[in-house]
CHARMM internal coordinates of N, CA and C (Angstrom, degrees):
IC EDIT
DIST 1 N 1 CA 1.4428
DIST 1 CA 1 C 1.5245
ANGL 1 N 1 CA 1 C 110.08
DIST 1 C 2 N 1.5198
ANGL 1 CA 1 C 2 N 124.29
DIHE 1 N 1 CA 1 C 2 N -44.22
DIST 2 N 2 CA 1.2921
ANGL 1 C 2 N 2 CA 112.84
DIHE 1 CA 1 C 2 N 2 CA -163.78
DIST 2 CA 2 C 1.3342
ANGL 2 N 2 CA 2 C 107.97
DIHE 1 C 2 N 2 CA 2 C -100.34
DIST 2 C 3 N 1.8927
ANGL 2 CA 2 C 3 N 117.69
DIHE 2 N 2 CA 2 C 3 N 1.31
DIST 3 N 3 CA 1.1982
ANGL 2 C 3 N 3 CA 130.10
DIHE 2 CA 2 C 3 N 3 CA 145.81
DIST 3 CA 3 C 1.9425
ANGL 3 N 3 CA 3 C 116.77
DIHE 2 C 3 N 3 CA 3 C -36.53
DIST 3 C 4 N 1.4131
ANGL 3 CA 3 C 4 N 90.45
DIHE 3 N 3 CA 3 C 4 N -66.34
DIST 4 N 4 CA 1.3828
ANGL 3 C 4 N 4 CA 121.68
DIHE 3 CA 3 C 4 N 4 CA -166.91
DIST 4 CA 4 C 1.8277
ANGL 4 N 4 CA 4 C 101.38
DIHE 3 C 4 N 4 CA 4 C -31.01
DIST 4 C 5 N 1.7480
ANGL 4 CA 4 C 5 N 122.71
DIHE 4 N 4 CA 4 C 5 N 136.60
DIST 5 N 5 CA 1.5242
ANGL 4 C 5 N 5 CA 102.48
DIHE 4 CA 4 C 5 N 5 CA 178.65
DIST 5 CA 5 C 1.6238
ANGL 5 N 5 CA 5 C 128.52
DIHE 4 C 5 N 5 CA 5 C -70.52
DIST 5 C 6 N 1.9224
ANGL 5 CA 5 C 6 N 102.90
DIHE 5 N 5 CA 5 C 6 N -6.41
DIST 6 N 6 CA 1.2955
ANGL 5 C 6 N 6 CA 103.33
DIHE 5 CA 5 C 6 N 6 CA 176.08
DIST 6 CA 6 C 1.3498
ANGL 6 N 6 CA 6 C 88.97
DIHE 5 C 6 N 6 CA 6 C -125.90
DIST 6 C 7 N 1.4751
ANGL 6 CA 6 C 7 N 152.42
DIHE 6 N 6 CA 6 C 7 N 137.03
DIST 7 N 7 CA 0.9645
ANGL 6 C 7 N 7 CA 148.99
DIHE 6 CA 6 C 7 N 7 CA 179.08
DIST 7 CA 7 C 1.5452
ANGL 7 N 7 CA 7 C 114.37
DIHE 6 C 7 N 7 CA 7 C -90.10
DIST 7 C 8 N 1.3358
ANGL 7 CA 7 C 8 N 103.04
DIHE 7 N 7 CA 7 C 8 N -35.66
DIST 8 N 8 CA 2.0327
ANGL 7 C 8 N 8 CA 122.79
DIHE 7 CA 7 C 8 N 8 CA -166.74
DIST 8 CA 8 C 1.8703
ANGL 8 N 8 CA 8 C 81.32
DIHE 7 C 8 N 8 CA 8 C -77.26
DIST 8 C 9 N 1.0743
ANGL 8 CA 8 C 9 N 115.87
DIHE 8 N 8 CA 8 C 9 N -67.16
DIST 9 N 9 CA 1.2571
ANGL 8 C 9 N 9 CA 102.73
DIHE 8 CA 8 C 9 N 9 CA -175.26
DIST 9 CA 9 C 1.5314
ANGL 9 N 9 CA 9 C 115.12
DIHE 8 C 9 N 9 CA 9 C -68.80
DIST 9 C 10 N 0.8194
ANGL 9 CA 9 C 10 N 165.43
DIHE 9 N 9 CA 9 C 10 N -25.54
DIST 10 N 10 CA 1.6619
ANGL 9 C 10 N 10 CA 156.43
DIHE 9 CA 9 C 10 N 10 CA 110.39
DIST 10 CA 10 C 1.8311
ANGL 10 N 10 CA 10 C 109.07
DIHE 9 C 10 N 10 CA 10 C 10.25
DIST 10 C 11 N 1.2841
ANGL 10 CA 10 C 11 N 103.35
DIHE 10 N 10 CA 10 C 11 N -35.34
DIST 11 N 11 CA 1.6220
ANGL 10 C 11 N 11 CA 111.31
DIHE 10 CA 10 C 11 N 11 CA -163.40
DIST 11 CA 11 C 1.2671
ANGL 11 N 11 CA 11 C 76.53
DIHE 10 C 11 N 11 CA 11 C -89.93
DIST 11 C 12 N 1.0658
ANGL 11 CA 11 C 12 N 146.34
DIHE 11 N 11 CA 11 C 12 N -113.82
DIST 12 N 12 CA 1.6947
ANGL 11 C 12 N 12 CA 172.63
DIHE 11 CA 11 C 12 N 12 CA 66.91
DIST 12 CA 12 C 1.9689
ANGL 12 N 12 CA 12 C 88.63
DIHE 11 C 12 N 12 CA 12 C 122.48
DIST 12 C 13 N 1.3864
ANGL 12 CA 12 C 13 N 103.03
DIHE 12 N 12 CA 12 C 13 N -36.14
DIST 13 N 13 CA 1.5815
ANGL 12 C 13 N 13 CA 99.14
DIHE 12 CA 12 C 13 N 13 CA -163.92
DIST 13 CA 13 C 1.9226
ANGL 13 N 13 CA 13 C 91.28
DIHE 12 C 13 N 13 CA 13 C -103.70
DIST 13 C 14 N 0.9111
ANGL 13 CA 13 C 14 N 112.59
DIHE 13 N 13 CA 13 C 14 N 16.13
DIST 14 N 14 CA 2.0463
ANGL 13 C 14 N 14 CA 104.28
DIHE 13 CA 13 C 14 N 14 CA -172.00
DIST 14 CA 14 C 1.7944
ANGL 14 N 14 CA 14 C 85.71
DIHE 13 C 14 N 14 CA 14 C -92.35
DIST 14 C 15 N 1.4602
ANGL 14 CA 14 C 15 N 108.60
DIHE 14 N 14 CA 14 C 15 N 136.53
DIST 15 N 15 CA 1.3248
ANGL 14 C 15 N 15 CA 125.52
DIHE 14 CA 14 C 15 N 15 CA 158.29
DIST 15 CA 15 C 1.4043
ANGL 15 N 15 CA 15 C 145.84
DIHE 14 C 15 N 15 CA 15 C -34.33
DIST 15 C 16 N 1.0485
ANGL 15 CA 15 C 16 N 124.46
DIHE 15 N 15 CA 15 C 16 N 66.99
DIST 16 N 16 CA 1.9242
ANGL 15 C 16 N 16 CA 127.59
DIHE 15 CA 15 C 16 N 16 CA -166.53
DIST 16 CA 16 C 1.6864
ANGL 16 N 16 CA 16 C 93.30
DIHE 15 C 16 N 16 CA 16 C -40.65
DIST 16 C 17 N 1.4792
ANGL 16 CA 16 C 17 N 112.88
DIHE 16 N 16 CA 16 C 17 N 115.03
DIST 17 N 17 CA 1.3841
ANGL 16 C 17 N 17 CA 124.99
DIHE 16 CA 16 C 17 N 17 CA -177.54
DIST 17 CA 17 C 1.6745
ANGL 17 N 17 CA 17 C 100.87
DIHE 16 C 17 N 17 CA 17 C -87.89
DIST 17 C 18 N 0.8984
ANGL 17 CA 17 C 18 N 129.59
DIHE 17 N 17 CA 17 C 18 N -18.97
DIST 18 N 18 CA 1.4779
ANGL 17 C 18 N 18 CA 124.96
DIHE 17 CA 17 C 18 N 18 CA -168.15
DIST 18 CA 18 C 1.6772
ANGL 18 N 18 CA 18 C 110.31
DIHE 17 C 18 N 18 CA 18 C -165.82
DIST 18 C 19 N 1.3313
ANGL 18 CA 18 C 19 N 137.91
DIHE 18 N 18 CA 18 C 19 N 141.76
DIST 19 N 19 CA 1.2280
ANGL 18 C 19 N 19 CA 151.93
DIHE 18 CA 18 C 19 N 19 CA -152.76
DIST 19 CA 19 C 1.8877
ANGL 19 N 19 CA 19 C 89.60
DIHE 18 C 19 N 19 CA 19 C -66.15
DIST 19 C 20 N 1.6010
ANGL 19 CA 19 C 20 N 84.63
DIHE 19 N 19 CA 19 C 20 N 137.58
DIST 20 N 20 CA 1.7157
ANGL 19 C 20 N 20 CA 95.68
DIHE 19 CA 19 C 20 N 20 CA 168.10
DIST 20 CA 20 C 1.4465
ANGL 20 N 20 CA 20 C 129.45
DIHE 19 C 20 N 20 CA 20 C -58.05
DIST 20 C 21 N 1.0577
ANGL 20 CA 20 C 21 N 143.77
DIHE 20 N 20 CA 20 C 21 N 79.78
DIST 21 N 21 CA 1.9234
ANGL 20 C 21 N 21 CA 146.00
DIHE 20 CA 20 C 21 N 21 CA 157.64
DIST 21 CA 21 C 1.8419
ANGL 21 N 21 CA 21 C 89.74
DIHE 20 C 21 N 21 CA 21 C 144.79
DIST 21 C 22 N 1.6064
ANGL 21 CA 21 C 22 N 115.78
DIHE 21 N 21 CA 21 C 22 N 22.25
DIST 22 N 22 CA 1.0596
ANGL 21 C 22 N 22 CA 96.11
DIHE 21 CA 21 C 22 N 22 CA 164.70
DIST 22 CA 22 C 1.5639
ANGL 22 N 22 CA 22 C 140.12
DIHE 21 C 22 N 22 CA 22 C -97.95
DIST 22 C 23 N 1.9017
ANGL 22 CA 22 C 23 N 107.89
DIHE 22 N 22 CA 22 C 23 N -21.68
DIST 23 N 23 CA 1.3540
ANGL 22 C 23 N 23 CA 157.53
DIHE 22 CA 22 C 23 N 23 CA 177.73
DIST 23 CA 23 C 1.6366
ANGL 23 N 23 CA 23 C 102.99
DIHE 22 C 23 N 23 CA 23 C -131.73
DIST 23 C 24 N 1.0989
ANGL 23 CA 23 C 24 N 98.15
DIHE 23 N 23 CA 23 C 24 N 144.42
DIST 24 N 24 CA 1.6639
ANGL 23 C 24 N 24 CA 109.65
DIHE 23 CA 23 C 24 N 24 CA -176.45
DIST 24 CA 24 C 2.2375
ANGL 24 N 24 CA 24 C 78.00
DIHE 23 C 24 N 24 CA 24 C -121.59
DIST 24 C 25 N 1.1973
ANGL 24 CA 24 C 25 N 122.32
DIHE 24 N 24 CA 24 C 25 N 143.15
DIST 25 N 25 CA 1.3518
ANGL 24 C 25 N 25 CA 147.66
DIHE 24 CA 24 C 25 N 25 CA -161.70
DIST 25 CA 25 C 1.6793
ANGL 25 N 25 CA 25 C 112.53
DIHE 24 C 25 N 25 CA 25 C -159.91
DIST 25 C 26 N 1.0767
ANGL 25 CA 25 C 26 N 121.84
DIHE 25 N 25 CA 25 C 26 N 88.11
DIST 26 N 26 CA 1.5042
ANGL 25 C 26 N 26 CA 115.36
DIHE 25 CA 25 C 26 N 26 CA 170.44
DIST 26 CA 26 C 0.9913
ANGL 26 N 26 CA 26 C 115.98
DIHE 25 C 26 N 26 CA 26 C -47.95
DIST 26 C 27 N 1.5678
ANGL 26 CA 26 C 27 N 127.67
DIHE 26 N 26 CA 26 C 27 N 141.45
DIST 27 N 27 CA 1.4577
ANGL 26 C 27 N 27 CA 116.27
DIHE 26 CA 26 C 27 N 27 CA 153.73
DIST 27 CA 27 C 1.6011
ANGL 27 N 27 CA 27 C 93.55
DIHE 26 C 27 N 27 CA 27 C -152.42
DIST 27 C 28 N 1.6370
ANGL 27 CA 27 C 28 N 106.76
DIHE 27 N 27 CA 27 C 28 N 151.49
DIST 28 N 28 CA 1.4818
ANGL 27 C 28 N 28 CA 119.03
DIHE 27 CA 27 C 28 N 28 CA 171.35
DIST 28 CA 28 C 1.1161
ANGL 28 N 28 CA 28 C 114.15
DIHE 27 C 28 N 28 CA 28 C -32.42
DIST 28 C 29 N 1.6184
ANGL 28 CA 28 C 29 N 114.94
DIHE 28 N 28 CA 28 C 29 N -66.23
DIST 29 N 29 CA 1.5086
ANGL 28 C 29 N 29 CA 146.93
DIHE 28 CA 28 C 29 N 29 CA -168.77
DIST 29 CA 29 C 1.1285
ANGL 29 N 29 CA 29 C 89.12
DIHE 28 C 29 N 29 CA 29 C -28.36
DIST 29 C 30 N 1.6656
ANGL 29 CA 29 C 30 N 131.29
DIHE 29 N 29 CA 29 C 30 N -69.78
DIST 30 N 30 CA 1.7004
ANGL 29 C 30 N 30 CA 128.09
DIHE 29 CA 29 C 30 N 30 CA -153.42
DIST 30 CA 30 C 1.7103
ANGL 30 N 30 CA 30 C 96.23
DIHE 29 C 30 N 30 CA 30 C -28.79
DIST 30 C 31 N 1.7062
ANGL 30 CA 30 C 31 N 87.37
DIHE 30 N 30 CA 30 C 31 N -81.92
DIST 31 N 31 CA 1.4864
ANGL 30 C 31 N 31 CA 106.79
DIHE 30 CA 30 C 31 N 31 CA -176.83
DIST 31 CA 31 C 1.3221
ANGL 31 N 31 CA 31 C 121.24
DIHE 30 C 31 N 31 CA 31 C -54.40
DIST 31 C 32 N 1.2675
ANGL 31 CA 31 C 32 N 129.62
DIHE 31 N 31 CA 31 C 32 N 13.74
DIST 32 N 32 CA 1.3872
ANGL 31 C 32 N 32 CA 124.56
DIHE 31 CA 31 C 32 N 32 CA 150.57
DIST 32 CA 32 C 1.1289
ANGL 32 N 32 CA 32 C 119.54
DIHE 31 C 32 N 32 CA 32 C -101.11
DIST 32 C 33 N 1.6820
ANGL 32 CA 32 C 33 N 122.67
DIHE 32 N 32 CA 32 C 33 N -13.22
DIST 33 N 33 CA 1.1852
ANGL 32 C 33 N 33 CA 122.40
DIHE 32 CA 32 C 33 N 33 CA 163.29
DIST 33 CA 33 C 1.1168
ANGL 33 N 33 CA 33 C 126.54
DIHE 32 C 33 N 33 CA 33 C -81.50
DIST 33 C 34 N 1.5587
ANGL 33 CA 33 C 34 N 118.00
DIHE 33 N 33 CA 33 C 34 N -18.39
DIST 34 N 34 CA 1.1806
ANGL 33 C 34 N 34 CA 124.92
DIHE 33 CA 33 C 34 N 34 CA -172.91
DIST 34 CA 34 C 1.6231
ANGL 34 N 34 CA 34 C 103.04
DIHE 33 C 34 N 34 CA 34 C -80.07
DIST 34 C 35 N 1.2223
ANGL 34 CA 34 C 35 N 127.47
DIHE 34 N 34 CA 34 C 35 N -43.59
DIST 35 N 35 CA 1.5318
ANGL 34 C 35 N 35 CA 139.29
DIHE 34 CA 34 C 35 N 35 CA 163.16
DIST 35 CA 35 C 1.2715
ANGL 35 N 35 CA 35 C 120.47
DIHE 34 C 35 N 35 CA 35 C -37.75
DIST 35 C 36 N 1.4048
ANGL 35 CA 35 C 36 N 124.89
DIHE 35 N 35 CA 35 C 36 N -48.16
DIST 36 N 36 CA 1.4252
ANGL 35 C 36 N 36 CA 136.44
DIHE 35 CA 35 C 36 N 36 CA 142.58
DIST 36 CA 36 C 1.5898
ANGL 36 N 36 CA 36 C 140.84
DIHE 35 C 36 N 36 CA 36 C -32.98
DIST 36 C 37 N 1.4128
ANGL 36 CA 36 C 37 N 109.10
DIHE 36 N 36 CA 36 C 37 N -43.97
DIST 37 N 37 CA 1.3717
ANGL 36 C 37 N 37 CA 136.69
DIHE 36 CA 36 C 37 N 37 CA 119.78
DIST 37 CA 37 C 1.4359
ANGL 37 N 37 CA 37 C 114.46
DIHE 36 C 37 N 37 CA 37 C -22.70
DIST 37 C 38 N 1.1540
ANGL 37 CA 37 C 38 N 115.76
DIHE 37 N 37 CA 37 C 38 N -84.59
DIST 38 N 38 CA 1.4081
ANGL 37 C 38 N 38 CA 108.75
DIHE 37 CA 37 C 38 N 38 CA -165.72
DIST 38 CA 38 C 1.3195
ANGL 38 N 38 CA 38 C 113.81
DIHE 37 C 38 N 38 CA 38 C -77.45
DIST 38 C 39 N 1.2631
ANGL 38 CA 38 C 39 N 146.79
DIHE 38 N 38 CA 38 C 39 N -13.68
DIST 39 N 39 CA 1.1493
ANGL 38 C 39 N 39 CA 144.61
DIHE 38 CA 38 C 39 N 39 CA 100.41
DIST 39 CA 39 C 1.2829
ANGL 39 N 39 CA 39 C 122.11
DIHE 38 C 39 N 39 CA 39 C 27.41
DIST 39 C 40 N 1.7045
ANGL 39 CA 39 C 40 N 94.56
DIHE 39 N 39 CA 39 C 40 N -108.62
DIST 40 N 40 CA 1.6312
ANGL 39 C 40 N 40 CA 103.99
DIHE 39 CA 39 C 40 N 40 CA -178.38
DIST 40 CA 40 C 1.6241
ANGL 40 N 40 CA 40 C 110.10
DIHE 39 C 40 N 40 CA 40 C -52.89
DIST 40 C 41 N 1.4640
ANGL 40 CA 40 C 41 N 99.69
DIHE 40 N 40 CA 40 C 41 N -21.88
DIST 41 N 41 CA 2.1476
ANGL 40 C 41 N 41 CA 81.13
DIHE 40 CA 40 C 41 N 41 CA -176.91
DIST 41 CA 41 C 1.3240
ANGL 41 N 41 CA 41 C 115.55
DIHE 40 C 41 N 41 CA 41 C -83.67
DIST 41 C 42 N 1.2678
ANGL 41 CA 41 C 42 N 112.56
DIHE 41 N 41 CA 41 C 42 N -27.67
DIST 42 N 42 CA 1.6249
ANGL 41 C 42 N 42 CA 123.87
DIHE 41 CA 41 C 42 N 42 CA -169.87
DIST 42 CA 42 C 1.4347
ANGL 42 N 42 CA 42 C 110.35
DIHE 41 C 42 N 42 CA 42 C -82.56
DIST 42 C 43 N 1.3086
ANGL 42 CA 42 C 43 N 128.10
DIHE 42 N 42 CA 42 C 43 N -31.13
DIST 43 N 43 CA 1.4585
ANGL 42 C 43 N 43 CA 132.82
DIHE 42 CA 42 C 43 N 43 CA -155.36
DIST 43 CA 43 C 1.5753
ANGL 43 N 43 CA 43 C 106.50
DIHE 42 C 43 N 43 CA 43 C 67.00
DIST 43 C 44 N 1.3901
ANGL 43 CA 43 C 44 N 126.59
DIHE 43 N 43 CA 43 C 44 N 20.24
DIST 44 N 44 CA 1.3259
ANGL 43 C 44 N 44 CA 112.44
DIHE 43 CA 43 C 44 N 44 CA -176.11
DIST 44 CA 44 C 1.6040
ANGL 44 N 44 CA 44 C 102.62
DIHE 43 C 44 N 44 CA 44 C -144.03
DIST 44 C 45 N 1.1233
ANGL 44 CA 44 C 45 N 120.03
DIHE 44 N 44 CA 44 C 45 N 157.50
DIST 45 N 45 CA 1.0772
ANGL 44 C 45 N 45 CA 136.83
DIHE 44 CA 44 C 45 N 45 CA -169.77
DIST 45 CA 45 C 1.8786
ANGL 45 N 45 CA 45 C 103.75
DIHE 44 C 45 N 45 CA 45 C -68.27
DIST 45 C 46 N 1.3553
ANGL 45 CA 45 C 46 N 112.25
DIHE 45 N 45 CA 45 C 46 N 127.79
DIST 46 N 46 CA 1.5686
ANGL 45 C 46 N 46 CA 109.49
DIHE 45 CA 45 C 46 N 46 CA -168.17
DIST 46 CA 46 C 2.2325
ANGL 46 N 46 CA 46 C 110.49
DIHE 45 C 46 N 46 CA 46 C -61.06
DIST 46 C 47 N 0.9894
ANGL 46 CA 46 C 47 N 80.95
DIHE 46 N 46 CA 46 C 47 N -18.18
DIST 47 N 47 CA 1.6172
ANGL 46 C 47 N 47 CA 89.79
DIHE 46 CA 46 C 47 N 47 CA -176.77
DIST 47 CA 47 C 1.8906
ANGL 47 N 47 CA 47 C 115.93
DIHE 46 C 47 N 47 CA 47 C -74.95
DIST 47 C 48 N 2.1405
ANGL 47 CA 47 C 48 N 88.02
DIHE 47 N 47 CA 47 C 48 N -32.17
DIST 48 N 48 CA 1.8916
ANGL 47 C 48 N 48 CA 91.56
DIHE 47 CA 47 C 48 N 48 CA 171.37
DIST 48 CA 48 C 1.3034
ANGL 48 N 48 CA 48 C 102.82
DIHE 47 C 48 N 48 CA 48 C -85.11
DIST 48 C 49 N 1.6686
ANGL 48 CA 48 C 49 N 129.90
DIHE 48 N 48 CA 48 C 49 N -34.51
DIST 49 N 49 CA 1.5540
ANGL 48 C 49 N 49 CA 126.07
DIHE 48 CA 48 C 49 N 49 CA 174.96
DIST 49 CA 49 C 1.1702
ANGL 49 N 49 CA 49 C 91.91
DIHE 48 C 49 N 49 CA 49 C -43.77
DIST 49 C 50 N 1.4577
ANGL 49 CA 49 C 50 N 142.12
DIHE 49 N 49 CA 49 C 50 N -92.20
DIST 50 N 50 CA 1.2891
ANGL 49 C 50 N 50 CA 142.07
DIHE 49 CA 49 C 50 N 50 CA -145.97
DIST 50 CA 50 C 1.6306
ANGL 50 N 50 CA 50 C 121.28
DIHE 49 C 50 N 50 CA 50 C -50.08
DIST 50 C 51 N 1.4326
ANGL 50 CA 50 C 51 N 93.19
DIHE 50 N 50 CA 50 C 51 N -42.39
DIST 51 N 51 CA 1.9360
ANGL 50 C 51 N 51 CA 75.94
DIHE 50 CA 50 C 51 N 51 CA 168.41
DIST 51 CA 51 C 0.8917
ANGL 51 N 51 CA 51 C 120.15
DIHE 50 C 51 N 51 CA 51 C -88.85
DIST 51 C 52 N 1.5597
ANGL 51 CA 51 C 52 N 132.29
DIHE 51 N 51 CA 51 C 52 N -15.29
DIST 52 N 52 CA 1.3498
ANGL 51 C 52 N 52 CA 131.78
DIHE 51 CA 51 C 52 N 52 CA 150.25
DIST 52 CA 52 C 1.7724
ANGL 52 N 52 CA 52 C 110.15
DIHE 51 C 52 N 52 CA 52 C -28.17
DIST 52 C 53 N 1.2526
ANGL 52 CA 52 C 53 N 107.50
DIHE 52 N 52 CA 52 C 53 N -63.03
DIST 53 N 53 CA 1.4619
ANGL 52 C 53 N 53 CA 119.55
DIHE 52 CA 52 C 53 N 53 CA -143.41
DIST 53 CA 53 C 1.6645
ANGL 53 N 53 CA 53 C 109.74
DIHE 52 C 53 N 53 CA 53 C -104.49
DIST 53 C 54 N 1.4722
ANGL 53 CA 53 C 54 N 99.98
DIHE 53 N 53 CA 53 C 54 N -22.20
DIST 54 N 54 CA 1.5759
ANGL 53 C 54 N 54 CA 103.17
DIHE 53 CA 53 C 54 N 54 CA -156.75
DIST 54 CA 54 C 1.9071
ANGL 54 N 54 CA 54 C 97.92
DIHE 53 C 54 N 54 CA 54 C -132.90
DIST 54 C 55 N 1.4158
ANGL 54 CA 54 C 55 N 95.96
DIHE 54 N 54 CA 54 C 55 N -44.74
DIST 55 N 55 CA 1.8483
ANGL 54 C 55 N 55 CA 91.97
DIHE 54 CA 54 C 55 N 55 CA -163.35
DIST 55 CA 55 C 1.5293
ANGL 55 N 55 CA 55 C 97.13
DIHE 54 C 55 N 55 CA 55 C -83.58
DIST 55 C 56 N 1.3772
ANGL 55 CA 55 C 56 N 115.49
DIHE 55 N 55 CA 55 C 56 N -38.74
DIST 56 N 56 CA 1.6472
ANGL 55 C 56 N 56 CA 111.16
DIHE 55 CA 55 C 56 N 56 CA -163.08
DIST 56 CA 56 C 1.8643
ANGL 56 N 56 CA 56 C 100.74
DIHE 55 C 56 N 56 CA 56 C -66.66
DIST 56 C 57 N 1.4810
ANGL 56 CA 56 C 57 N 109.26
DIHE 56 N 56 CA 56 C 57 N -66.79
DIST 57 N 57 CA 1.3095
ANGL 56 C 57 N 57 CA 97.31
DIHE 56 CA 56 C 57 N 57 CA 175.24
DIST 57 CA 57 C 1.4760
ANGL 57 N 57 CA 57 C 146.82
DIHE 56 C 57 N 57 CA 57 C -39.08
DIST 57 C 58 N 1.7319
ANGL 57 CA 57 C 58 N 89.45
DIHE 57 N 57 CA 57 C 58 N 3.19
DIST 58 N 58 CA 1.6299
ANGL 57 C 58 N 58 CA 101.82
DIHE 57 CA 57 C 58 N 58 CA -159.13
DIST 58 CA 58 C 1.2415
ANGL 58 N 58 CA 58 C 96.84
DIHE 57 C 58 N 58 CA 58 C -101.77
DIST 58 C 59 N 1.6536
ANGL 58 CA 58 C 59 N 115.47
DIHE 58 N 58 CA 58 C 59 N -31.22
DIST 59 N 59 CA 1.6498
ANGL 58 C 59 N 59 CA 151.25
DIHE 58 CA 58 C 59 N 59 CA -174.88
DIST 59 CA 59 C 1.4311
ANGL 59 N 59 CA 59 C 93.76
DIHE 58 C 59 N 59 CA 59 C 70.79
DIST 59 C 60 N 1.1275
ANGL 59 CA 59 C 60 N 111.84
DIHE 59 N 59 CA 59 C 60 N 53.15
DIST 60 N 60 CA 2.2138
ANGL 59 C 60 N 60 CA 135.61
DIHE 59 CA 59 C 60 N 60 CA 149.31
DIST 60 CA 60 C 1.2858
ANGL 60 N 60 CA 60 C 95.73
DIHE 59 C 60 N 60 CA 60 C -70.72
DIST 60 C 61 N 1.1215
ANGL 60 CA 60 C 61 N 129.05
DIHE 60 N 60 CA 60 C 61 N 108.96
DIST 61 N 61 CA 1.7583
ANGL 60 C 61 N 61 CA 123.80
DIHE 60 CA 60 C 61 N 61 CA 167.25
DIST 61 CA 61 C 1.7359
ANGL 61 N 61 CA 61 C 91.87
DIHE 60 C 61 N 61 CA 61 C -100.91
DIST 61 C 62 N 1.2053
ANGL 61 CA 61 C 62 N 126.85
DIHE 61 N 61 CA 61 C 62 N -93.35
DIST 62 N 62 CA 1.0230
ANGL 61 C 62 N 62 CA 136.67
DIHE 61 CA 61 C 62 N 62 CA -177.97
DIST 62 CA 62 C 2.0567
ANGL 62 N 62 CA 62 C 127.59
DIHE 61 C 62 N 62 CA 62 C -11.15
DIST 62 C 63 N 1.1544
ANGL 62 CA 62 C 63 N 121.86
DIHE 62 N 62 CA 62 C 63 N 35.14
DIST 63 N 63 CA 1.4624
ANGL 62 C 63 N 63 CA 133.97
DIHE 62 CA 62 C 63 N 63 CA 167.70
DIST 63 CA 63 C 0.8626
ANGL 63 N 63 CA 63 C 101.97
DIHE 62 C 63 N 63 CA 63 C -60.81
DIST 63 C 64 N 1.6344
ANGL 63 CA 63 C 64 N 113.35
DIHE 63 N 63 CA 63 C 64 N 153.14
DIST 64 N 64 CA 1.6369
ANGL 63 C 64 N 64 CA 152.44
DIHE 63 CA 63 C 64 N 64 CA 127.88
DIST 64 CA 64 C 1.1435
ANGL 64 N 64 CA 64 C 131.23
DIHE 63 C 64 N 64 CA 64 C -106.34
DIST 64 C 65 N 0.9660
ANGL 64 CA 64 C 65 N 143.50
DIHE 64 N 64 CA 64 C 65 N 171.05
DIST 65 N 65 CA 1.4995
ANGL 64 C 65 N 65 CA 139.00
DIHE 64 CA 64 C 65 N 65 CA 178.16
DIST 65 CA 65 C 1.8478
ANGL 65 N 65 CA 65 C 112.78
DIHE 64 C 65 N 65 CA 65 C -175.55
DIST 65 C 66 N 0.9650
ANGL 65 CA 65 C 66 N 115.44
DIHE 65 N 65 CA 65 C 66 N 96.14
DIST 66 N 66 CA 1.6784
ANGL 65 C 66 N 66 CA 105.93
DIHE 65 CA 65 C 66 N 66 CA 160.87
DIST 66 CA 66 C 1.1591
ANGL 66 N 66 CA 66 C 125.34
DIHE 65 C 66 N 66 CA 66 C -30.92
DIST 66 C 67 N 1.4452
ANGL 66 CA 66 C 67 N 108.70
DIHE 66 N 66 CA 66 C 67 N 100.89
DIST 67 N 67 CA 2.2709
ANGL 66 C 67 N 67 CA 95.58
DIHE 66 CA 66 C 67 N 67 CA 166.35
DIST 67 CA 67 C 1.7170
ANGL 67 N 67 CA 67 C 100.98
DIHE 66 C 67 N 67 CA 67 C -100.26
DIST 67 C 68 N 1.2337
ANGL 67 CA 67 C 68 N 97.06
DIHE 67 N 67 CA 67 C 68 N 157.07
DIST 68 N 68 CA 1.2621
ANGL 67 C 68 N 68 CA 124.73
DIHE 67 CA 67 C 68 N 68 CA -176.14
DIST 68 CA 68 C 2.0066
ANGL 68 N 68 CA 68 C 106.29
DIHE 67 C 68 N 68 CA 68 C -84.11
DIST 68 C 69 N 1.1687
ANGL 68 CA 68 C 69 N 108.69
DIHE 68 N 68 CA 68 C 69 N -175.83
DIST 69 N 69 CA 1.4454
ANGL 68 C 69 N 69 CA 108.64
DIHE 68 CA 68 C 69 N 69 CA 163.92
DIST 69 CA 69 C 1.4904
ANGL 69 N 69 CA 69 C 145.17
DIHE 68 C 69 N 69 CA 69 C -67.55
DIST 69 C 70 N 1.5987
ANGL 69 CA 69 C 70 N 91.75
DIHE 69 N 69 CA 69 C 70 N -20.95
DIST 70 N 70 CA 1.7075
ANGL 69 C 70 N 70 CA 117.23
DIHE 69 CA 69 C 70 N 70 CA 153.47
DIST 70 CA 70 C 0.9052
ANGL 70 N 70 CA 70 C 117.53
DIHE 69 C 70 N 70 CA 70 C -80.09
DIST 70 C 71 N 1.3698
ANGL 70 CA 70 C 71 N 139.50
DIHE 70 N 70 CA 70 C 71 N -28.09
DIST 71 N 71 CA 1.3449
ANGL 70 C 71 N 71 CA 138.44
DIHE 70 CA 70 C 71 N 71 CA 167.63
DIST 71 CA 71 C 1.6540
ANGL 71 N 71 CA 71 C 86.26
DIHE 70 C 71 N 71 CA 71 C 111.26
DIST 71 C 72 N 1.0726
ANGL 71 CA 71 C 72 N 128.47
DIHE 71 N 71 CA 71 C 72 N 43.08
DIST 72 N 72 CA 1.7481
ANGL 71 C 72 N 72 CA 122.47
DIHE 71 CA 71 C 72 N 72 CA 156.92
DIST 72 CA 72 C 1.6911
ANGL 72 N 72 CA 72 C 113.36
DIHE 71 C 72 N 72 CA 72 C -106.70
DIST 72 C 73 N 1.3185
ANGL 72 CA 72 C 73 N 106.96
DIHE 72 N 72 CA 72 C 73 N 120.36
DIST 73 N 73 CA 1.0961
ANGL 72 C 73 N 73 CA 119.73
DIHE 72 CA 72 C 73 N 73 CA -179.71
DIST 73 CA 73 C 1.6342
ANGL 73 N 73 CA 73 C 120.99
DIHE 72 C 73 N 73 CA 73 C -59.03
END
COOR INIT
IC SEED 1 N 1 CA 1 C
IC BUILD
């Protein structure tokens, strides 16, 4: 996926194998779409939202995060 040259669209185009709230199925994709999301709403990269919002208050220094070719984490 984070191979892929658009990754959000890579997610967006993968096959719904079974009806929505019928099987629960992990996949990366969610959470790369959801990052994308936070993204486009924030103007900021989901990895600076989070320590902004989530890692710093927690005093998590130590992050990683995969970005893609757009730069979505």
């Amino acid at each position: 996926m984070l191979s892929a040259p658009d990754a959000v669209q890579y997610c967006l185009d993968l096959n719904v194998t079974v009806q929505p709230g019928v099987w629960f199925k992990y996949t990366n994709a969610n959470s790369h779409l959801m990052s994308a999301i936070i993204k486009e709403a924030t103007g900021m990269p989901a990895l600076d939202y989070a320590c902004e919002k989530l890692f710093g208050p927690l005093g998590i220094t130590d992050v990683e995060w995969e970005t893609d070719f757009q730069g979505v984490n």
